[in-house]
C-alpha positions, -999 to +999 in steps of 0.1 A: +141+236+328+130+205+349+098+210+342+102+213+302+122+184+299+091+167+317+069+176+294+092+168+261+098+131+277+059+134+278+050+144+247+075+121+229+064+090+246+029+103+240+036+104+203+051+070+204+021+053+219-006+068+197+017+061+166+016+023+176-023+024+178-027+039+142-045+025+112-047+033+078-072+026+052-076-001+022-081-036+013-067-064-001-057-073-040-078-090-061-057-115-070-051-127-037-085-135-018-069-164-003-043-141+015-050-127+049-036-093+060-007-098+084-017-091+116-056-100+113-070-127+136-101-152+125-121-134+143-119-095+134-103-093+104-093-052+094-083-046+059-071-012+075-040-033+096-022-044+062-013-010+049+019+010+049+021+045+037+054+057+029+061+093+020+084+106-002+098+131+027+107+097+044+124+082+014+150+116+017+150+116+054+164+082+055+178+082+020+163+052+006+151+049-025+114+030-030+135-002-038+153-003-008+125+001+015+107-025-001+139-050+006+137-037+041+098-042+043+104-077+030+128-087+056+112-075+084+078-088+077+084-117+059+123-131+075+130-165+057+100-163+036+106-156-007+087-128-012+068-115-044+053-078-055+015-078-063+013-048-091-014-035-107-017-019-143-054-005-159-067+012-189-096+026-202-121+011-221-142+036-243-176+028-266-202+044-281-231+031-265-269+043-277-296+039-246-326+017-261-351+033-241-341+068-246-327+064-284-301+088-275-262+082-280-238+086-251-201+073-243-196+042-218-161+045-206-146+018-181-117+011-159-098-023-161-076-028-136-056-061-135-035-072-104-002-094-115+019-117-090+063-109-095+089-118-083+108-085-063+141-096-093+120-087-124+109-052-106+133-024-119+136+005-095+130+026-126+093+010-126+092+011-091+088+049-092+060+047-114+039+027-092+020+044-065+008+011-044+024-024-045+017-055-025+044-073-008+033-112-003+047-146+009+010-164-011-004-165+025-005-133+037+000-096+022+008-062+029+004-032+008+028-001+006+014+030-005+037+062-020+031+095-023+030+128-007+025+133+030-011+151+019-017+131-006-014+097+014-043+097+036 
């Protein structure tokens, strides 16, 4: 029994450690060059240290809703500091295209993607559950906050 509880106290506090050193993957809005991830020194700067996956199985563990973690986000990583939501919205732009070289027809089809700086008031929790990513920023620095599934994240 000695011996188990070793290896538990082990395991947990091996967990724990290799939990602090994970990264996770992305980079930074468009509309926010200027910003620096939090966390990244002059030197090395990571895109990979500004990102925060949240799944939905943690949303119902701790029974928050998207909103609510934000808030908490917010006040944690920005205290004192008035803190907006970078969103993003795109559609599809579709036309006829006909190749000059080739004189055949074809179909050109391309993504727009436009990045839009909010305050965290004039986000409804009801459009929060729509968004898959948003960016939490103070204008200096960012973070951005992934949803999804727990297989679908990474």
């Amino acid at each position: 029994m000695k011996h188990f509880k070793m290896c538990l106290l082990t395991s947990v506090l091996a967990i724990f450690a290799l939990s602090l050193n994970a990264y996770a993957q992305g980079g930074p809005p468009t509309c926010c060059d200027s910003a620096k991830p939090i966390g990244a020194s002059s030197d090395i700067q990571t895109s990979s240290s500004n990102d925060l996956y949240v799944s939905r199985g943690l949303l119902r563990t701790l029974q928050l809703s998207r909103g609510d973690i934000l808030d908490r986000f917010s006040d944690m990583l920005f205290a004192g500091k008035n803190v907006e939501l970078v969103i993003s919205t795109s559609r599809f732009l579709a036309q006829a295209k006909q190749a000059a070289d080739a004189g055949e027809e074809g179909l050109l089809v391309v993504q727009e993607k436009r990045f839009y700086q909010v305050p965290r008031s004039r986000v409804t929790a009801e459009e929060l559950e729509t968004m898959d990513e948003v960016y939490l920023t103070d204008g200096t620095a960012f973070v951005k906050v992934a949803f999804g599934d727990s297989a679908a994240i990474r």
